[in-house]
KENUKE-306073 format. One record per residue: residue in one letter; z, y, x of N, C-alpha, C in turn. Coordinates in pm, whole numbers, plus 50000, padded with zeros to 5 digits. Layout:
BEGIN
aZYXZYXZYX
...
This chain:
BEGIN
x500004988150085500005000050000500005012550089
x498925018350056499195035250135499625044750073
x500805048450133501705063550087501355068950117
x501475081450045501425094850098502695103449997
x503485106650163504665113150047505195127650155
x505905137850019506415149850073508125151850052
x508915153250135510215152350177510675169650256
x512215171350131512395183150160514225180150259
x513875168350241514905161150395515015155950476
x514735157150638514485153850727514975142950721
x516295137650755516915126850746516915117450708
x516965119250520515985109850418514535103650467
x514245117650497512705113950504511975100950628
x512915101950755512885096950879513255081750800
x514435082450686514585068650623513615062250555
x513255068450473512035064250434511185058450491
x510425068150589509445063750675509795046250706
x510785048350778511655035950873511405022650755
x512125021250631511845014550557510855009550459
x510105021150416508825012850378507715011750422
x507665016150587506795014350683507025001550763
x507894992450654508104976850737506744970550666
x506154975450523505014967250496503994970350431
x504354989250433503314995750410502805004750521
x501855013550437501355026750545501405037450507
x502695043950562502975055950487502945074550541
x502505080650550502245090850624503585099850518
x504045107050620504785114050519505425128250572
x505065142950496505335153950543506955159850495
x507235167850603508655173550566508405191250517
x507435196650493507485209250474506105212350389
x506315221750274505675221750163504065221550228
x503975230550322502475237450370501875224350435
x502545211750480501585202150571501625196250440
x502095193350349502025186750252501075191950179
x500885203750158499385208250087498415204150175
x498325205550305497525205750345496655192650354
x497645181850346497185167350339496885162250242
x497215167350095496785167749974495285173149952
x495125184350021493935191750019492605187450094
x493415179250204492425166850268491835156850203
x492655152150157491915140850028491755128050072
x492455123350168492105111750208492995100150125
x492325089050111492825084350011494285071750037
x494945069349929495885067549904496115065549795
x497005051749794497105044149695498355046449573
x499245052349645500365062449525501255071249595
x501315085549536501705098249595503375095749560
x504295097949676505505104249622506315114249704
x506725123749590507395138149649508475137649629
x509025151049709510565154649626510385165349529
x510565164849438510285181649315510575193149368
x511565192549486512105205849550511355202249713
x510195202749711509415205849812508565218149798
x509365231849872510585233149934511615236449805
x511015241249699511605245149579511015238549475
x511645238949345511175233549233509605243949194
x509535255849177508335259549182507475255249242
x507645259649423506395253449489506635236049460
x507715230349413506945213149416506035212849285
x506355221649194505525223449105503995221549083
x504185235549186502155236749231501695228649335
x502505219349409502215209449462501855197749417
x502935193949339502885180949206500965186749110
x501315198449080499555200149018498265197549144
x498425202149220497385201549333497185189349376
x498005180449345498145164949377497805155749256
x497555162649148497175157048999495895159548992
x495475172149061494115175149072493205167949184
x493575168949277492855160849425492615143549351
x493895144949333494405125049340494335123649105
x493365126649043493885122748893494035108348884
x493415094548936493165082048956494385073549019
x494805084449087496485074949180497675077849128
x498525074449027499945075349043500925083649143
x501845091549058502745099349126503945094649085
x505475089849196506375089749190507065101149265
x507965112249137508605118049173510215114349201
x510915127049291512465122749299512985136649259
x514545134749191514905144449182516725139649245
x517385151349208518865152349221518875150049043
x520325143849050521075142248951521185155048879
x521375168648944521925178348865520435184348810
x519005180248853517685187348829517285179448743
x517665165748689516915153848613516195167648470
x516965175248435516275183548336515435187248381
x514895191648520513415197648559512525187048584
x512805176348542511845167448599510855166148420
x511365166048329510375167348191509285173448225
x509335187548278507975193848311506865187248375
x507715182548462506635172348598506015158148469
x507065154448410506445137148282505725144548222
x506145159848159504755158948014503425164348076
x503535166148186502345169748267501425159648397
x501575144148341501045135648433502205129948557
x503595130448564504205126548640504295107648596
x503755102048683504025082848646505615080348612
x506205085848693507575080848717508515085748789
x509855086248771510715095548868511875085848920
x512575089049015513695081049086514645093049068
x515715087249067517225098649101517975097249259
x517665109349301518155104649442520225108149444
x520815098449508522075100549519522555106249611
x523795106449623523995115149734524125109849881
x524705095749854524535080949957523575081850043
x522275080449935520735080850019520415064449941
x521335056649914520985044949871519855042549801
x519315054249694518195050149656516545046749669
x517215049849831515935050449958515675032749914
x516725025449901516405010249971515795005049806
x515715011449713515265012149535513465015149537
x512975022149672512045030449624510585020649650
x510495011249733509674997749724509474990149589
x510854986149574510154977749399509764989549274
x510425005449282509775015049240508265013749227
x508205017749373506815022049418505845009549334
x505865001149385505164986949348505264987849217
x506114990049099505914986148960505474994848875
x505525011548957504805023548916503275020248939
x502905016049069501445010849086500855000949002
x501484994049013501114977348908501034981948741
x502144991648687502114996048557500735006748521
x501015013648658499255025948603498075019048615
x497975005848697496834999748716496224989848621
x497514986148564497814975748379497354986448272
x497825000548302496945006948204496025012348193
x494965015848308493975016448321492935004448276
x493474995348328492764980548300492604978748160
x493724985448073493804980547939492834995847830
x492755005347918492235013947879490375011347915
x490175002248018488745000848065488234988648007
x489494983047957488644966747872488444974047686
x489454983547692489574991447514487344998247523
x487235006647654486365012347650484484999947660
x484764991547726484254979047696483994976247587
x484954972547515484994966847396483854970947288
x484134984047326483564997847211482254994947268
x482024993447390480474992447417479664980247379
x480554968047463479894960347381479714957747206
x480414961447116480694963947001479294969446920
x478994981247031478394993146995476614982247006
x476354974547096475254967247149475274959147043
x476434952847010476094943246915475584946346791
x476024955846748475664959546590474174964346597
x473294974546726472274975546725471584963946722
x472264952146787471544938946812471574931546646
x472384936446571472474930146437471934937146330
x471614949046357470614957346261469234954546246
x468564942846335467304940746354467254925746244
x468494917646250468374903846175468544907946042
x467944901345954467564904945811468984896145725
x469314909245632470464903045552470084896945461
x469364897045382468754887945232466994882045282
x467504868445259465554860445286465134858445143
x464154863345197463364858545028462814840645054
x462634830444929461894825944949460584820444859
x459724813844918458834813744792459124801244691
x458474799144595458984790444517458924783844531
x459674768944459460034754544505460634755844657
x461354763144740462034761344851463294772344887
x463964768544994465284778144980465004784245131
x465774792045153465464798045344466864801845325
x467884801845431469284806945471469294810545602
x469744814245668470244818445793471284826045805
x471964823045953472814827946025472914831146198
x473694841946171473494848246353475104845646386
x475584834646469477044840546582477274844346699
x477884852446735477754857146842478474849546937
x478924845747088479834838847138481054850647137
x482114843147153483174850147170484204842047237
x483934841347382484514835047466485174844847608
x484764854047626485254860547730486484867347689
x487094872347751488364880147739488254893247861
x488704903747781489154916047823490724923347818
x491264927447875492654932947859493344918647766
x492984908547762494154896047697493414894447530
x492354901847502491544900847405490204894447387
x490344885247290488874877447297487904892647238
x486474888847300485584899647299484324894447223
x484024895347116482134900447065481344900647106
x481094889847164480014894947298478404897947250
x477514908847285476644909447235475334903947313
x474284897447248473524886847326472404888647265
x471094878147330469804880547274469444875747161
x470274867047131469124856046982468884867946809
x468244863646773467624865646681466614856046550
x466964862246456465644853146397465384860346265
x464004859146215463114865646118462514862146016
x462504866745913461914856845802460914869545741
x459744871145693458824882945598457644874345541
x457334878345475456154876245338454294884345432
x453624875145445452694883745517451564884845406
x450884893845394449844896345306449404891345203
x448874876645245448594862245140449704860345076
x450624863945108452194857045041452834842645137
x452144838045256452414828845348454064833545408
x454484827445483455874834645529455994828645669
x456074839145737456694838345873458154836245867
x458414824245989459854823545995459824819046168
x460904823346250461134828346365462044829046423
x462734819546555463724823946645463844828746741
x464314835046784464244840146914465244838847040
x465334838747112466464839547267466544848247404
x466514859647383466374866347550467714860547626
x466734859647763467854852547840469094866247870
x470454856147954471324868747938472194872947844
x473324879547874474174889647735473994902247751
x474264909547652474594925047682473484936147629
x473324944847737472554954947665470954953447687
x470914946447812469414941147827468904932147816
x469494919947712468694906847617469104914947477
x469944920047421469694929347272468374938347331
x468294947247416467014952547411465664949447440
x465914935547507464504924247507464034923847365
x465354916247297465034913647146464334922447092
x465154937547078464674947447000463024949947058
x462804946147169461494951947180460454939347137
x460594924647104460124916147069459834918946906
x461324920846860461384925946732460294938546676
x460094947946740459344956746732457794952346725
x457484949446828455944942946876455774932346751
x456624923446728456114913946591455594918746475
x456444927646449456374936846313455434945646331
x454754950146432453924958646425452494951546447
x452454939846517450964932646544451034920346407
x451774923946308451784911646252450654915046109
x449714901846135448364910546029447634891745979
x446684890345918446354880645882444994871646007
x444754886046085444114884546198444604873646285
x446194870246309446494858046419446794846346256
x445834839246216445974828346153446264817446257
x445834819346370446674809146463448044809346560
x448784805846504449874811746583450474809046700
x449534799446723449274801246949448924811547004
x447694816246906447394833046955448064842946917
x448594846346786450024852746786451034852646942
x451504842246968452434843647071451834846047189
x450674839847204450164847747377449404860547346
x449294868847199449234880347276450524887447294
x451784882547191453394886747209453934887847365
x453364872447406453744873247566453364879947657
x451574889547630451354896047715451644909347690
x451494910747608452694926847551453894925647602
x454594916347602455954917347675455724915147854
x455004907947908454504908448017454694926348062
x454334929348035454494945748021455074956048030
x456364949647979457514957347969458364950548075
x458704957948138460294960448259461004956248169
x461574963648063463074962348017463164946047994
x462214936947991462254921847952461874918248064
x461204916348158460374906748264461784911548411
x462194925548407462984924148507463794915548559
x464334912548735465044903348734464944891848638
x464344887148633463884874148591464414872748439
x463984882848388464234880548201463314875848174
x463504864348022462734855247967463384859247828
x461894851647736462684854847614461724837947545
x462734832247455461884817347454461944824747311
x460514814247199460534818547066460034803447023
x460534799946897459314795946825458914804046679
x457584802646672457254807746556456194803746474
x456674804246358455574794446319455744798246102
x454514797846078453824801245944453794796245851
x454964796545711454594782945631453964787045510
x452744780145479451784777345390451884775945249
x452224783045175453054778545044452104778744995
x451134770644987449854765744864449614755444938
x449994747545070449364734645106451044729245139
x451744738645131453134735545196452994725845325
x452984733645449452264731145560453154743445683
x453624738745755454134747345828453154749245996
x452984759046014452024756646139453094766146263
x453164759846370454224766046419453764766846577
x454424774046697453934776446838455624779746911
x455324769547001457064776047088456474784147215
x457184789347260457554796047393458704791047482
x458604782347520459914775347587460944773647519
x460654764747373461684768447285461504753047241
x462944750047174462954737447138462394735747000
x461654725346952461304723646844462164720346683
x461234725346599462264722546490463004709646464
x464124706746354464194697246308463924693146176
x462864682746178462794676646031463904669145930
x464604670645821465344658045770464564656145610
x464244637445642463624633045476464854632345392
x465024642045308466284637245197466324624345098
x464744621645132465014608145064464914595645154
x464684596545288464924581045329465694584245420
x466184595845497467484596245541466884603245719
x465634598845707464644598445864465174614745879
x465354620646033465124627646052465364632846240
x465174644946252464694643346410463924652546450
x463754658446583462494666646624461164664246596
x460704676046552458934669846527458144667146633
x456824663546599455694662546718455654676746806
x455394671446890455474689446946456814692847044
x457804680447029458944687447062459034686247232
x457984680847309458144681547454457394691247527
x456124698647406455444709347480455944723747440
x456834729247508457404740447450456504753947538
x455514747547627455354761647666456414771347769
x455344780847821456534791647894456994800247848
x458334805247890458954814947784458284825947812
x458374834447704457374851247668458234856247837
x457074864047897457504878148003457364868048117
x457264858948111457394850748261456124848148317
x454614852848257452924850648307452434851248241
x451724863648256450564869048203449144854548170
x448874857948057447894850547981448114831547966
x449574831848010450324821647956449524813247848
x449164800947857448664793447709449654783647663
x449824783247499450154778247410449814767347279
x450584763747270449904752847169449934751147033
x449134749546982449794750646789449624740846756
x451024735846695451084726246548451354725346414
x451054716546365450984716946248451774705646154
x452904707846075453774703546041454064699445854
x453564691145771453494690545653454874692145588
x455244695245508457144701645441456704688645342
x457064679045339456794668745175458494673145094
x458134668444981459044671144891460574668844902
x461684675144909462834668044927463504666945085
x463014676445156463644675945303464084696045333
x464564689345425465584705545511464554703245666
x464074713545652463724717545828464564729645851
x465384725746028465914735946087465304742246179
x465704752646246464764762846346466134765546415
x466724766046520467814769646600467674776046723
x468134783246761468844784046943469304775447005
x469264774547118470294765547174471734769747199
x471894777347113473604778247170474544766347044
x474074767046930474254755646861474344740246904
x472984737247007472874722847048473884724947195
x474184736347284474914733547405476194735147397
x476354736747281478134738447253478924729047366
x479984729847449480804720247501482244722347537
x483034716447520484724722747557484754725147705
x485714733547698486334746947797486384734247912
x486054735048015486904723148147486164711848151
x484544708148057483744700048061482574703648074
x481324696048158480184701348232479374702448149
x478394714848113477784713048079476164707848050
x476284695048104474824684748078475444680647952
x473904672047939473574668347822474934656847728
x475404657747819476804641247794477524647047711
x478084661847716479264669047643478954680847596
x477574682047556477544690647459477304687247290
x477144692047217476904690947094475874682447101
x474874688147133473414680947111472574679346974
x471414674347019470184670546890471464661646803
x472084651946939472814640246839473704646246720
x474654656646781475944660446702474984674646569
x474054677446598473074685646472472664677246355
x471874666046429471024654546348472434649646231
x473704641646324474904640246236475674645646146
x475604656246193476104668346092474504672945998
x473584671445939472554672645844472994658245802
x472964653045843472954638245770474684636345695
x475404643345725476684642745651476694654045593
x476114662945522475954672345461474744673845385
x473824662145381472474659345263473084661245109
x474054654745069474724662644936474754673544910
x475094683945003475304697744965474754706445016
x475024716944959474284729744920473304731145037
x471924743145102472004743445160473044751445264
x473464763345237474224769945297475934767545323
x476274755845232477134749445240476694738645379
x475354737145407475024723945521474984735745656
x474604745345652474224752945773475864760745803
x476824763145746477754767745743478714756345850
x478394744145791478924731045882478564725945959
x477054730546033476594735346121477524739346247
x477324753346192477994761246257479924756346302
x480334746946203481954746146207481794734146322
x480964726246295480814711546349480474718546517
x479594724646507479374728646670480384734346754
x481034742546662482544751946712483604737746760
x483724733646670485064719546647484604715146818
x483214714546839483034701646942483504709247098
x483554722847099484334729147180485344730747194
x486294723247126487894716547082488354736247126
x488284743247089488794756347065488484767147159
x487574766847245486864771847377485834782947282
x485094777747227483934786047154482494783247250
x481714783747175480264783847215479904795447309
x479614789547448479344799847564478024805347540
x477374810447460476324812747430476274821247235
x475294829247224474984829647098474154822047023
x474114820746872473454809746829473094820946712
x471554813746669470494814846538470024807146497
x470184801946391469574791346325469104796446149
x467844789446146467154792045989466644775745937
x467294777445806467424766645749466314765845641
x465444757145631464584753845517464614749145398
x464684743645304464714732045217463654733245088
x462444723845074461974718744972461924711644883
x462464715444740462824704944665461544698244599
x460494705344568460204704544467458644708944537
């Protein structure tokens, strides 16, 4: 710890020195003017302490300010006499950390180490708790822009249902508080011209303010190139990828953004779909129980921003009567508890998704995607999903 302290008693002061220069580094002046002057130097130092009557209570006054001003970031321990403890209020309601009472002994010289140390440790606990509060607000602030882009009500067309949900992870901790963390996924559902319907996930790699603003700029570019012109939606996504190719705020430092997306046909009921390094949907037959990744599910393609004129593949996927297709992230399938690796052995997986649809074919859909979501949480035995998750749920009855 480096001191820097001002002493209006030689004697004291020589004590001082002597004693907490057994395991610190303490420079320390006996007269008001070297004491400004070393204040006015600015060299740094890890917590200031004076006497209030250096040489007088006034000048320790404008000393104590000149030392609030140079140093606002470091902690001040003041000392007073027993008979001045009333002048020391001025020095607390004006930024003083903390004060000692000096006796007449001197004894409180051998007090001023675990002082010193718990005045430091306490301003540095509240800074910390003041810089995880200001955090918070930011990430907070990212997330909700990141949640203003996902659509609150899906329409769907007739004979079928559409649901979705966005969670965010909430696994890190700040100041002793679990945190919101704000992240890339996304997903989209709209009605295009014909009345066909786009439906859509998304993933920028990363948390924070630059996979929400990958998204948002994916988000943007969709909605604005989206026309009856890409009936194929391989070409949809490679021209998405070379538009994003484009942009810094996504391709930097090695940002990726994986998608699938894909078009369903409500007059052939026919889903035609294209990934970007993205895992494929899942099919479930509600009536023979079959269900599983579709065809398609080993060519995912490269994720958007990672090569220019990138090629893609389109398939084509029939909806028959009586089944749920899902569309997910992977933060759903990599779920795994706190202190276990994450490969394929201990996470959730296709397995623990596929099981959970198949124990939830009775009910509702949003009652099935809701348990989803609980079943993936549970398998992190109380850790939480290191990742954000999106998933859009299908179902054709009829």
């Amino acid at each position: 710890m480096r001191i820097l302290a001002g002493w209006d008693n030689e004697p004291e002061a020589e004590l001082i020195l002597t004693f907490l220069g057994i395991e610190h580094e303490v420079v320390i002046f006996k007269s008001g003017e070297e004491f400004r002057t070393a204040i006015e130097a600015g060299k740094p130092y890890d917590i200031l302490l004076m006497a209030i009557t250096l040489p007088d209570v006034e000048t320790g006054y404008e000393l104590f300010q000149l030392a609030r001003d140079t140093y606002p970031l470091i902690p001040i321990l003041g000392a007073c006499s027993q008979s001045d403890v009333f002048r020391i209020v001025r020095f607390m309601a004006n930024g003083l950390n903390a004060y000692v009472i000096r006796d007449s002994g001197g004894d409180y010289v051998f007090m001023l180490q675990m002082i010193l140390e718990s005045t430091l440790e306490a301003v540095r606990a509240a800074r910390d708790q003041e810089l995880s509060k200001k955090l918070r607000e930011e990430i907070e602030s990212v997330r909700k822009l990141q949640a203003s882009v996902i659509p609150k009500e899906l329409e769907a067309p007739e004979g079928y249902q559409i649901c979705g949900r966005y969670e965010p992870s909430q696994i890190r901790v700040f100041g002793g508080q679990p945190v919101t963390m704000a992240g890339g996924d996304y997903y989209d559902v709209f009605t295009l011209p014909d009345n066909n319907i786009v439906m859509l996930v998304g993933d920028a790699s990363g948390h924070g303010m630059k996979a929400c603003m990958s998204i948002m700029t994916m988000h943007t570019l969709v909605r604005m190139i989206r026309t009856q012109k890409y009936k194929d939606t391989a070409h949809f996504v490679e021209v998405i990828n070379n538009q994003l190719c484009e942009q810094s705020i996504v391709s930097e430092e090695g940002g990726f953004i994986t998608l699938l997306y894909g078009i369903l046909d409500v007059e052939r009921n026919e889903l035609q779909w294209s990934a970007a390094g993205h895992q494929a949907p899942i099919l479930q037959n509600l009536d023979t129980g079959e269900i599983g990744p579709v065809a398609g599910a080993e060519a995912g393609g490269l994720p958007l921003a990672v090569m220019m004129g990138a090629d893609y593949e389109t398939y084509t996927l029939p909806i028959p009567k009586n089944c749920r297709l899902l569309l997910y992230t992977d933060g759903l399938e990599e779920a795994f508890p706190e202190g276990a690796s994450d490969d394929e052995h201990d996470q959730f997986g296709v397995a623990g998704i596929s099981r959970t649809m198949l124990e939830t074919t009775e009910q509702p859909l949003e009652d099935s995607l809701a348990r989803l979501f609980d079943a993936s949480s549970e398998h992190t035995q109380g850790s939480g999903r290191h990742d954000d998750t999106s998933v859009l749920y299908l179902e054709r009855r009829s």
